[in-house]
Each structure stands twice: as structure tokens, then as C-alpha cells.
C-alpha positions in Angstrom: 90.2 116.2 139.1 86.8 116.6 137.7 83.8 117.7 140.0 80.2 115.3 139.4 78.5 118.8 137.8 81.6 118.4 135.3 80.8 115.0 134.8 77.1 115.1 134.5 77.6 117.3 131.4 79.8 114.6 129.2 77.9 112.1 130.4 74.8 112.5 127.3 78.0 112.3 125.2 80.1 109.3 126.9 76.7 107.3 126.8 76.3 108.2 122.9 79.8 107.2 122.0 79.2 103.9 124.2 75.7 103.4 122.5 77.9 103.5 118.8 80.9 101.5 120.1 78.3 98.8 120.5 77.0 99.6 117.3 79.9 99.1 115.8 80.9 95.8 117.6 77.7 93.9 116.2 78.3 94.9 112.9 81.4 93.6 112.7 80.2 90.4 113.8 77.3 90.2 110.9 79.1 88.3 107.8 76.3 90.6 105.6 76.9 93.7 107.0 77.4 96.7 104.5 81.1 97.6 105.0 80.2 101.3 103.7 78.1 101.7 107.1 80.4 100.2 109.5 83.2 102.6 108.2 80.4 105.8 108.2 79.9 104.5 112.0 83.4 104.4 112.8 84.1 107.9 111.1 81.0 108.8 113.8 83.2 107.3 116.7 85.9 109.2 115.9 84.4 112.7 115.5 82.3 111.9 118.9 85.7 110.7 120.7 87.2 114.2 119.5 83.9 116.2 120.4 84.0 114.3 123.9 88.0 115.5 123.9 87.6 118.6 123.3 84.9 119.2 125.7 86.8 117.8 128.3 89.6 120.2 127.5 87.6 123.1 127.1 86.1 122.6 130.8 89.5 121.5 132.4 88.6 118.2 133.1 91.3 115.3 132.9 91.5 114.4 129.3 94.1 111.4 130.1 91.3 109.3 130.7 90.5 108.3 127.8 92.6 105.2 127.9 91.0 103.2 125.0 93.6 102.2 122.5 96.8 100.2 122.3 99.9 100.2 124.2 103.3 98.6 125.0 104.8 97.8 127.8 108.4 96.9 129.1 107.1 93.6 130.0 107.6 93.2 126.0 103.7 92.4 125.7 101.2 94.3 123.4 98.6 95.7 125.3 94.6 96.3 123.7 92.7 98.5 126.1 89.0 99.7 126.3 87.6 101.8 128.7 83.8 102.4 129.7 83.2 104.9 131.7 85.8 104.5 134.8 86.1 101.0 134.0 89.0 99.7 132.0 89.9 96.4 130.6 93.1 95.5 128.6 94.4 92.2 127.2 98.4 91.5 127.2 100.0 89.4 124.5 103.7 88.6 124.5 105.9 89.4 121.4 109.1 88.3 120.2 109.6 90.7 118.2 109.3 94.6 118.6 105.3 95.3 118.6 104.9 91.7 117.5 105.5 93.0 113.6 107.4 89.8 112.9 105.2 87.4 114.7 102.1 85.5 113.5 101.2 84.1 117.1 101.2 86.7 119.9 100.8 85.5 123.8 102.6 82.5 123.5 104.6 83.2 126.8 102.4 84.6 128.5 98.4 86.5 128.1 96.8 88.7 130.4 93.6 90.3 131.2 92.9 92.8 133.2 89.7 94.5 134.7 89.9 98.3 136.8 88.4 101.1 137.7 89.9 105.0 137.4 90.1 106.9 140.2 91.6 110.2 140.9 94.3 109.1 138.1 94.9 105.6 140.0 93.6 102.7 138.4 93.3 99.6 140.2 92.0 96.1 139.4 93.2 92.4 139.4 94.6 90.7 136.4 94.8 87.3 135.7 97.7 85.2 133.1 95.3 82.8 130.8 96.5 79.4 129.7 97.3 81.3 125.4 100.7 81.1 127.2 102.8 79.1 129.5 102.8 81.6 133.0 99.7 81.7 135.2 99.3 83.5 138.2 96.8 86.4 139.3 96.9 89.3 141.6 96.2 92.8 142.2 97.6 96.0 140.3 97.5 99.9 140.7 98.6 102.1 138.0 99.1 106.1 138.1 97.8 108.0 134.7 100.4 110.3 133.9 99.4 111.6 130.7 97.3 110.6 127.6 99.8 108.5 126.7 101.4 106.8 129.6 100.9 104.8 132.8 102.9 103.8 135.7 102.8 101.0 138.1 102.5 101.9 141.5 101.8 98.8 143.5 101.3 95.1 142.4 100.9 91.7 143.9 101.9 88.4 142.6 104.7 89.7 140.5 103.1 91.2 137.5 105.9 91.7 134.9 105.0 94.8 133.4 106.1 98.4 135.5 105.4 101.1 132.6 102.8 101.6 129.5 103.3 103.6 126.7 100.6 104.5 124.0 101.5 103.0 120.5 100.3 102.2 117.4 100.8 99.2 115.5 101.4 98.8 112.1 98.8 97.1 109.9 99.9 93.6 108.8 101.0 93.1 105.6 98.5 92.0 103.2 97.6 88.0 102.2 98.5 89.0 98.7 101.7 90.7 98.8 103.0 87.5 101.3 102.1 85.4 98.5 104.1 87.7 96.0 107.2 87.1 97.7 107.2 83.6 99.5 109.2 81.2 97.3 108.8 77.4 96.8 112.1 75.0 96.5 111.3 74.3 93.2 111.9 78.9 92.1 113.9 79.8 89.6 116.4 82.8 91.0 115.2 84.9 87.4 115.4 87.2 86.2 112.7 87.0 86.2 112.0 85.2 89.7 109.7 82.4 89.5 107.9 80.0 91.9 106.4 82.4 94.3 103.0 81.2 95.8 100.8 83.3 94.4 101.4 81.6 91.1 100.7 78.7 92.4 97.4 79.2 94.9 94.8 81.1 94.6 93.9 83.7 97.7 90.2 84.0 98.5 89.5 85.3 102.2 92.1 86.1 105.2 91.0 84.7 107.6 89.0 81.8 107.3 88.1 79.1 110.1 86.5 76.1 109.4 86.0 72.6 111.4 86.1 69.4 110.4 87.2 65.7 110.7 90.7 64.8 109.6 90.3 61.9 107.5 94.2 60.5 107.4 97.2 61.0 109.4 99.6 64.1 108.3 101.8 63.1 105.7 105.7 65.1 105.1 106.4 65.5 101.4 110.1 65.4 102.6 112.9 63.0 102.0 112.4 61.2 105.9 116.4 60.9 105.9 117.4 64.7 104.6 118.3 67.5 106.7 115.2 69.6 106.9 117.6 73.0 107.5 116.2 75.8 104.9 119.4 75.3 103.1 118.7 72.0 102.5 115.3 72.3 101.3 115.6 75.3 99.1 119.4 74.5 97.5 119.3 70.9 98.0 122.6 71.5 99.7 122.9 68.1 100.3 121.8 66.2 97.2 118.6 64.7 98.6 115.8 66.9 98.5 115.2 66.9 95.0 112.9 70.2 94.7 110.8 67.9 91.4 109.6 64.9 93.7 109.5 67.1 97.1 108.0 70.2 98.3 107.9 69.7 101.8 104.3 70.7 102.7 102.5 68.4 105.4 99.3 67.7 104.1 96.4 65.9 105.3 92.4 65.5 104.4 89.8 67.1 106.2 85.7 66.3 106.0 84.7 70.0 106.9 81.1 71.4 108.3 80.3 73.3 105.4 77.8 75.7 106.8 80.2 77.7 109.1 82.6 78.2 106.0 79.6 79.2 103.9 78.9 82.5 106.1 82.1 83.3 105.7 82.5 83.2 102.2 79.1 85.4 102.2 81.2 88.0 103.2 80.6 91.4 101.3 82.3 91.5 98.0 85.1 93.7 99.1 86.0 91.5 102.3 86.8 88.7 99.3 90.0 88.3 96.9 88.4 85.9 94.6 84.8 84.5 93.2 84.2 82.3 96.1 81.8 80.1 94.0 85.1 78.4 92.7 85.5 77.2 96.5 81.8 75.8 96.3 82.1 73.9 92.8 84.9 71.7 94.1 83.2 71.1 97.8 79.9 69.7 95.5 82.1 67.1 93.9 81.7 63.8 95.0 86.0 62.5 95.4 86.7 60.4 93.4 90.9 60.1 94.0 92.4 56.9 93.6 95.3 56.7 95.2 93.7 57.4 99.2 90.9 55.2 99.2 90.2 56.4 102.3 88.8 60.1 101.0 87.4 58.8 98.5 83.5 59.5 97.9 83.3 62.5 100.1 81.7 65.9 99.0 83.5 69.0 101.5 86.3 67.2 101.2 89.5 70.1 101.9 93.4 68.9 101.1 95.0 71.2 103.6 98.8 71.9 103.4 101.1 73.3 105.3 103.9 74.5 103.6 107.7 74.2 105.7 109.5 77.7 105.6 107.4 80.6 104.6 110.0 83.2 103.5 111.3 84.9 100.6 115.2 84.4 100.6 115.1 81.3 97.6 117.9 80.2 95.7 120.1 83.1 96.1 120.0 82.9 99.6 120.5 79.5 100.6 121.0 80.3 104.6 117.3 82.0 104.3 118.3 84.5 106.6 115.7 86.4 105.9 112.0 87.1 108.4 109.6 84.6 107.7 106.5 85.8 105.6 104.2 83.2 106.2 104.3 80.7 109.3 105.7 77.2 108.4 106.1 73.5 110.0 110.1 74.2 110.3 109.7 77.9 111.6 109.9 78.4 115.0 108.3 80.4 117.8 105.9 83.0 117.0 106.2 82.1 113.4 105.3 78.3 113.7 102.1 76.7 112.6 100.1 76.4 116.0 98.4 72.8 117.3 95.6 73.6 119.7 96.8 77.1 119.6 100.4 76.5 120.9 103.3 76.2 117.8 104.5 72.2 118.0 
């Protein structure tokens, strides 16, 4: 346990790391922030978090506090903690599969947030289950720190799943691109070479991207509305209707969008982008014209969403599509299902 001369000494250098991890945090949130600074600033937090380490080892003081990072748990959540000073807060996200590395929507059974305060390797606070998933209660916990790298519950109320935290860390996501290399459409050809992969037929600009708007018409299924929508089905055609040349079996709808919250994001530094996103802006100023759906027609910021039924990579040769999904799809399920009003439906 450290004595208050101990901490007075750090504190200069806990204040200065604070002072940058704020730094940091609202740069990230400017869309025309110089990418080359934010990563010199991180590369700053890093050597300070090692300084402040090393200091704290040097003088024999706990280094195990140092609690920002990630974790999981045997709850089978994925836990994002930051501590300030003696406070610490996490957020808990559910996973279905290990570290969530399969799954495009984390939380969905259950989300937790937690607020505490470090004392002589105890930490105690109240959490709370928010309504990302489908389980919510609130109560006390009281964790022991027993290393750098692991805590242990020591006493709880309200029957917090969770009993033991390991430090992890998660493997980057794989990139927008490489998903679109690989996912193929119904209508592929098994090759060699393979063809029909997304990325031949749509363009990646930005991941991610939010916009809001007003949906024009109701979603329509490019699907036979008798066939068996099984992936077998609509990759193979397994049962002779769900001709791949008439169906795709994207749900696709129209959407009036606000065009001034997509336009600071596709004012993103150059290196943030895939694409010229002045493409995206040429076909937002014309005026509609389509013919078939007069009811989009004569709209400028007028967006064609579609979302695409299975995203994975299995295609012709692999009728069962037993393979993980890539991209979420309408006909996934769980964690790798498109999400309505942030639930998958």
C-alpha cells in the first residue's frame, strides 16, 4: 500500500497523462482532426503510462492499479475499463462468441456499467444492466486487485453474473475491404476464378457511417415470397425457385436523409476514406427521376439502402454455408443479424 508522500510524487504525472487522455478524446471526436497528431498524442500516452509505471515500480508502490484497458470475464461479457485516479468505470457487453470476434452486435443479453473507487486493492462501486440487452437489475459489487492483470469478486448484491476478470486484448476487426473480398452473392460463379464477391459489385467509402432520415416506402424482399429462405436455398437454388437472375434477396427500401450530418463525416481526413467521397455527393444533387416508384421520385438526398440476406463466404461450393458470417444479414441470426432500434429482428 502506497503512503500519501508516495502519492503526492505521481500525482504531477497522473494529472499530465489525465490532461492528454482528454486531449486525445476530443480529437477523436473532430471529423477534421489531423490523424498524424492524434497518433503523435497517443504515442505520448503510452510513453507517460510507462514513465508513470515505472515510477511506481521504482518506489514500491502498487503498480496493479493501473486498471485502464480491456478485460474478460467468465460472465462471457467483454469488459472496457478506464480508471482516473482511484475511480474506475467499465462497460460490459455480452458475446456469443469467444471475445465477441465473430459477433457484429455485442450486449445483446445483457450491458453493464459500472462506477468504483480503489481502495487498499478493493474496489467497490454499484453497477447497473442498461436496456442494449434484455436483463436489468442493479446493485452493489466489491472486487479484490490481484495483479495487473486480474480481479476477483469478493462480495455482490443483486446477483451480478460475473465472479473473475482477466486482462485481454482483443483482436482488431477485420477490415471493410477484405469482408467485401470474400462475401459472395447468389448469383457467383464457384471459378476458378471466383466471381460475384461484393466488392465487385459496391463500392466501399467510409466504415462507419450513420446517417438519419425519412424512409420513403415500406421494405421490400427481393425473394421469391413462397421459397425456403435456408442459405442453401438461396445460394444453390436447391429447390428450383430462387432463380439467382431475377432474385438477390436484399431488403431494400428509400430513405430522404439529412444531408448535413453525413457531410461531416465524409470530411473525414483523407486516410479515414476508401474512396473520392465527391462520387457520394454527385448522386445526392440529382433531382430522382425513377419511374417505376413514383413515390421517390423528385427527391435530391435520396439513399436506396439494401440489406443484403446472408453475409458469408461459403458460395456455390458450399451450399450448407457452414461457414462464420462476414457481414451481418436479414437471415443471420443473433449477434450477426441486422439490428432494428438496436436489437437484431
Amino acid at each position: 500500500m502506497s503512503s500519501d508522500s508516495d502519492n503526492d510524487q505521481c500525482q504531477p504525472l497522473r494529472q499530465a497523462l489525465e490532461e492528454l487522455e482528454s486531449s486525445v478524446g476530443v480529437l477523436q471526436g473532430q471529423p477534421d482532426a489531423d490523424p498524424r497528431e492524434i497518433r503523435s498524442l497517443i504515442s505520448e500516452v503510452r510513453r507517460l503510462r510507462a514513465e508513470l509505471a515505472e515510477f511506481l515500480r521504482s518506489d514500491g508502490l502498487e503498480t496493479d492499479r493501473m486498471l485502464t484497458g480491456t478485460c474478460t470475464a467468465n460472465d462471457g461479457a467483454n469488459y472496457y475499463l478506464r480508471q482516473i485516479g482511484q475511480t474506475v468505470w467499465w462497460a460490459g457487453l455480452s458475446t456469443e462468441s469467444l471475445r465477441g470476434e465473430d459477433d457484429f452486435q455485442l450486449g445483446l443479453s445483457f450491458t453493464n456499467v459500472f462506477r468504483g473507487t480503489i481502495q487498499d486493492n478493493l474496489l467497490t462501486g454499484e453497477w447497473v444492466y442498461v436496456p442494449r440487452g434484455v436483463i436489468l437489475q442493479s446493485d452493489t459489487l466489491k472486487l479484490r486487485i490481484e495483479g495487473p492483470s486480474q480481479m476477483r469478486r469478493e462480495d455482490e448484491t443483486g446477483n451480478f453474473g460475473g465472479s473473475l476478470w482477466t486482462r485481454t486484448n482483443f483482436s482488431p476487426p477485420l477490415d471493410l475491404r477484405a469482408r467485401f473480398d470474400c462475401v459472395l452473392r447468389n448469383d457467383s460463379f464457384p471459378g476458378p476464378p471466383v466471381t460475384g464477391t461484393l466488392r465487385e459489385h459496391l463500392k466501399a467509402y467510409k466504415d462507419p457511417v450513420v446517417v438519419t432520415g425519412n424512409v420513403l416506402i415500406d421494405l421490400v424482399a427481393n425473394c421469391p415470397p413462397r421459397a425456403s429462405r435456408r442459405y442453401a436455398n438461396f445460394m444453390c437454388n436447391e429447390d428450383d425457385d430462387f432463380d439467382p437472375d431475377r432474385f438477390d434477396g436484399d431488403l431494400f427500401f428509400f430513405l430522404l436523409i439529412e444531408r448535413e450530418g453525413l457531410e461531416t463525416q465524409l470530411n473525414s481526413p483523407a486516410d479515414a476514406l476508401f474512396n473520392d467521397p465527391n462520387h457520394i455527393r454527385r448522386k445526392l444533387d440529382r433531382i430522382n427521376s425513377r419511374g417505376e416508384i413514383p413515390e421517390v421520385r423528385g427527391f435530391r438526398n435520396l439513399v436506396h439502402p439494401e440489406i443484403i440476406m446472408y453475409g458469408r463466404s461459403a458460395g456455390k461450393t458450399n451450399c450448407a454455408g457452414n461457414v462464420i458470417p462476414l457481414l451481418p444479414g436479414w437471415m443471420e441470426s443473433g449477434a450477426n443479424k441486422c439490428a432494428v432500434q438496436c436489437v437484431p429482428d
